[in-house]
VEXBA-934586 format. One record per atom (N, C-alpha, C, O): z, y, x; residue in three letters. Coordinates in steps of 0.1 Angstrom, whole numbers, plus 5000, padded with zeros to 4 digits. Layout:
# residues N
ZYXala ...
//
This chain:
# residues 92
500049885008unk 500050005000unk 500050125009unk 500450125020unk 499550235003unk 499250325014unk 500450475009unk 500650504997unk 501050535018unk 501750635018unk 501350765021unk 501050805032unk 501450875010unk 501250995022unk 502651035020unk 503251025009unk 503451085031unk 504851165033unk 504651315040unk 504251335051unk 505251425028unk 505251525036unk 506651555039unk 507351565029unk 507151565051unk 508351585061unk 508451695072unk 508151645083unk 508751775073unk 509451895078unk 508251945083unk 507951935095unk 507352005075unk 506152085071unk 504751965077unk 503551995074unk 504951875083unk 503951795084unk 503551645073unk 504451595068unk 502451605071unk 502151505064unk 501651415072unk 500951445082unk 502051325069unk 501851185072unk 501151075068unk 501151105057unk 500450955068unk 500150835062unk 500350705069unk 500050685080unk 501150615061unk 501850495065unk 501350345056unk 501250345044unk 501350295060unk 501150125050unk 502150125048unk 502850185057unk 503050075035unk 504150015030unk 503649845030unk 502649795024unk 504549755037unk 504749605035unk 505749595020unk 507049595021unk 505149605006unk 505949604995unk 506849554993unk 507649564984unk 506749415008unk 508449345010unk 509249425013unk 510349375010unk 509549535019unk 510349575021unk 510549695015unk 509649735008unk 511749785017unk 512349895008unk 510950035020unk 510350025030unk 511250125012unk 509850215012unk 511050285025unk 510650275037unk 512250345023unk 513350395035unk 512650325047unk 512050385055unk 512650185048unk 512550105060unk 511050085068unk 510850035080unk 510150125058unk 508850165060unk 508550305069unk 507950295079unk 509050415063unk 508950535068unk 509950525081unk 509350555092unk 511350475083unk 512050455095unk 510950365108unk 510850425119unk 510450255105unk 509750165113unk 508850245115unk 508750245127unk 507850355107unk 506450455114unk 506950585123unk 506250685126unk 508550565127unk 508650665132unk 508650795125unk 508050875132unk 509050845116unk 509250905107unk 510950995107unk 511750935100unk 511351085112unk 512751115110unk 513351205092unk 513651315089unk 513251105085unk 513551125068unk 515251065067unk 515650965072unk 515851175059unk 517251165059unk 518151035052unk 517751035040unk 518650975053unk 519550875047unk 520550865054unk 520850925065unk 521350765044unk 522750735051unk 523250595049unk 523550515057unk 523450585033unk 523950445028unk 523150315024unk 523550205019unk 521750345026unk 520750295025unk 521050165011unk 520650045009unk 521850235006unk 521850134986unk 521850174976unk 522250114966unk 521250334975unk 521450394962unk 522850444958unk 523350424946unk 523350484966unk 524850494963unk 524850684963unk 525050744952unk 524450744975unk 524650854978unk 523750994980unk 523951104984unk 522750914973unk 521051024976unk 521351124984unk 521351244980unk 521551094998unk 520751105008unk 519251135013unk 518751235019unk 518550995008unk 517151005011unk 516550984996unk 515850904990unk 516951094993unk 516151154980unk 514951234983unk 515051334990unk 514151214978unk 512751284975unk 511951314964unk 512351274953unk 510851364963unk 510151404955unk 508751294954unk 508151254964unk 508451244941unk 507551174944unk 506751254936unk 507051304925unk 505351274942unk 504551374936unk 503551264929unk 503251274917unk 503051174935unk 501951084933unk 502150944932unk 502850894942unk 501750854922unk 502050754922unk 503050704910unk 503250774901unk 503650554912unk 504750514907unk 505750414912unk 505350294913unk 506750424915unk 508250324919unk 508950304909unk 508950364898unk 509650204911unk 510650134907unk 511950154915unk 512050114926unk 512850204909unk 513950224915unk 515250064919unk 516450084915unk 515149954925unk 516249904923unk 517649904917unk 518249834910unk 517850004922unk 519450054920unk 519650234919unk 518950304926unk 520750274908unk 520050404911unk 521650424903unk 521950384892unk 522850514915unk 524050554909unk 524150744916unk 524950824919unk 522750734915unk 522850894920unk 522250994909unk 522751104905unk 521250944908unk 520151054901unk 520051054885unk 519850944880unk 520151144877unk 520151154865unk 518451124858unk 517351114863unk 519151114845unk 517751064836unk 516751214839unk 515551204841unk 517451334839unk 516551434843unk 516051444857unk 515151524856unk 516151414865unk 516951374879unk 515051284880unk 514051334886unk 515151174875unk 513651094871unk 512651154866unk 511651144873unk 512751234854unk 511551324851unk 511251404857unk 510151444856unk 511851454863unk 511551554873unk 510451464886unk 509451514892unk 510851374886unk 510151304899unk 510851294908unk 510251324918unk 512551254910unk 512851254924unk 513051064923unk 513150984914unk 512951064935unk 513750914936unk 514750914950unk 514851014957unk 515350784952unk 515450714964unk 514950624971unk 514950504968unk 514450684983unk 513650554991unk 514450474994unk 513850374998unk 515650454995unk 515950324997unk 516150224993unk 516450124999unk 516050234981unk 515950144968unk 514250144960unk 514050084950unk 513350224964unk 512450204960unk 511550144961unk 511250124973unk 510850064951unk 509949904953unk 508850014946unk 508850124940unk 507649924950unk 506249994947unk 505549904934unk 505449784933unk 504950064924unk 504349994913unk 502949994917unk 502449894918unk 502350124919unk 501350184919unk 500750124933unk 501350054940unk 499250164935unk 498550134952unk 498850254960unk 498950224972unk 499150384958unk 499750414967unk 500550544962unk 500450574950unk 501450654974unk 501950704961unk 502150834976unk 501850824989unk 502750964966unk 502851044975unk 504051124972unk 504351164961unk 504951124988unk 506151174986unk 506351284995unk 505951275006unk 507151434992unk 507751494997unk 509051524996unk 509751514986unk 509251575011unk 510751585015unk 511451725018unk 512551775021unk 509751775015unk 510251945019unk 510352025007unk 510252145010unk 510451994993unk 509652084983unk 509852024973unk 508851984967unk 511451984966unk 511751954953unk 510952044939unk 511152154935unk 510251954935unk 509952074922unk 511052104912unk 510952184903unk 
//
């Protein structure tokens, strides 16, 4: 699955292995994107998903508005869509 991430004014593109959590994807491409508890506990590595669709595994942070809006957590996020596009600089 393909990624674009925009992160501290630059964009990026990464393959996601949809075995694994999307956090651990952008960590492995070298990527410096914020986390901490890496289980949906503390949205930390909350972002903006502009494009695309996820599935949240676990989610004790973010409100039902919180979703419409488009944020998620990558570390709990599993992939619906083929690819999707997230920013880290620019909550709408």
């Amino acid at each position: 699955m393909n990624v674009t991430v925009k992160v501290k004014g630059a964009t990026h593109h990464i393959l996601w292995d949809k075995q694994r959590p999307l956090l651990d994807a952008l960590l492995n491409s070298g990527m410096d994107v914020p986390y901490s508890c890496c289980c949906g506990n503390c949205g930390t590595c909350m972002c903006q998903l502009e494009e695309g669709e996820v599935r949240l595994k676990k989610n004790c942070v973010l409100s039902e508005t919180h979703l419409q809006q488009g944020l998620i957590l990558a570390c709990v996020a599993a992939p619906i869509s083929e690819s999707i596009t997230l920013n880290y600089d620019e909550f709408k």
